[in-house]
C-alpha positions in Angstrom: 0.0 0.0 0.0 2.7 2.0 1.0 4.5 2.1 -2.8 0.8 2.5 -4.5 0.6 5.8 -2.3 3.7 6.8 -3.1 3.4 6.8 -6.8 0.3 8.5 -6.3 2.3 11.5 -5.8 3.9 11.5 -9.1 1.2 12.7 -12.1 3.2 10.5 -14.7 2.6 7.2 -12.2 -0.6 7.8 -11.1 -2.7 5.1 -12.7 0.0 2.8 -11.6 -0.4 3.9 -8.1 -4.2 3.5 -8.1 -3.8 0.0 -9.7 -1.3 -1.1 -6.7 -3.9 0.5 -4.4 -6.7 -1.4 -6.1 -5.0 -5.0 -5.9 -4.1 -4.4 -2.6 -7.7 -4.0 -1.8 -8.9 -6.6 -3.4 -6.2 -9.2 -1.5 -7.2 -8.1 1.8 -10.9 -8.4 0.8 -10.1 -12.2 -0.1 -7.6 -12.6 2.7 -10.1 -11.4 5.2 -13.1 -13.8 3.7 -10.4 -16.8 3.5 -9.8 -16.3 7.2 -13.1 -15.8 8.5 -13.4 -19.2 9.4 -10.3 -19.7 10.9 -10.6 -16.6 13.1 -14.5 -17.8 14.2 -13.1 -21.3 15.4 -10.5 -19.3 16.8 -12.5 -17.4 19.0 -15.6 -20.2 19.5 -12.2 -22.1 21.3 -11.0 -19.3 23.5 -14.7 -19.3 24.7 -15.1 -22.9 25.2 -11.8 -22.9 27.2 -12.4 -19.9 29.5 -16.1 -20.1 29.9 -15.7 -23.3 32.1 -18.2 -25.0 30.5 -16.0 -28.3 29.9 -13.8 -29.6 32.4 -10.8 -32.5 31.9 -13.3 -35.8 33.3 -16.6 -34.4 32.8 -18.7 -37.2 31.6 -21.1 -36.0 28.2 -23.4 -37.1 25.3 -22.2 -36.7 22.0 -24.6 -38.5 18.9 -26.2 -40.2 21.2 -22.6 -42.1 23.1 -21.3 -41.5 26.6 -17.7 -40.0 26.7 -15.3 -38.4 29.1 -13.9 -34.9 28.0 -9.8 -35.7 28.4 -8.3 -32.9 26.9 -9.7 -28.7 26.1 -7.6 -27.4 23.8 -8.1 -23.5 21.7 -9.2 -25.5 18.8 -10.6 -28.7 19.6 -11.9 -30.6 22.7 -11.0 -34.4 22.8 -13.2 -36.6 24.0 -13.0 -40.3 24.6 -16.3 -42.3 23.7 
């Protein structure tokens, strides 16, 4: 972003400049929507493992099996059925 404002400054280089300004855009609109997901799980893990809703030995349903939670990680929760 930083070279697309700077050859903003120059009349001859302008369309350049826009053009650099334009793709950069564009990348962080697709980088942002790629990540979306990643960041939600993300987050959905921090709350899992600071809301105390799980502890290591609780004993819960999952499809309709009994397991024991052994392990509540930022991205997943294992659980032995």
């Amino acid at each position: 972003m930083a070279i697309g404002l700077i050859l903003t400054t120059f009349p001859p280089l302008r369309t350049i400049g826009l053009s650099v300004l334009t793709s950069a855009g564009v990348v962080g609109a697709l980088l942002g929507l790629a990540a979306r997901t990643a960041l939600g799980n993300a987050f959905a893990g921090i709350q899992v493992a600071f809301a105390d809703g799980l502890h290591v030995g609780d004993v819960i349903v999952v499809d309709g099996q009994w397991g024991r939670v052994e392990e509540v990680k930022l991205t997943n929760v294992v659980i032995r059925l």
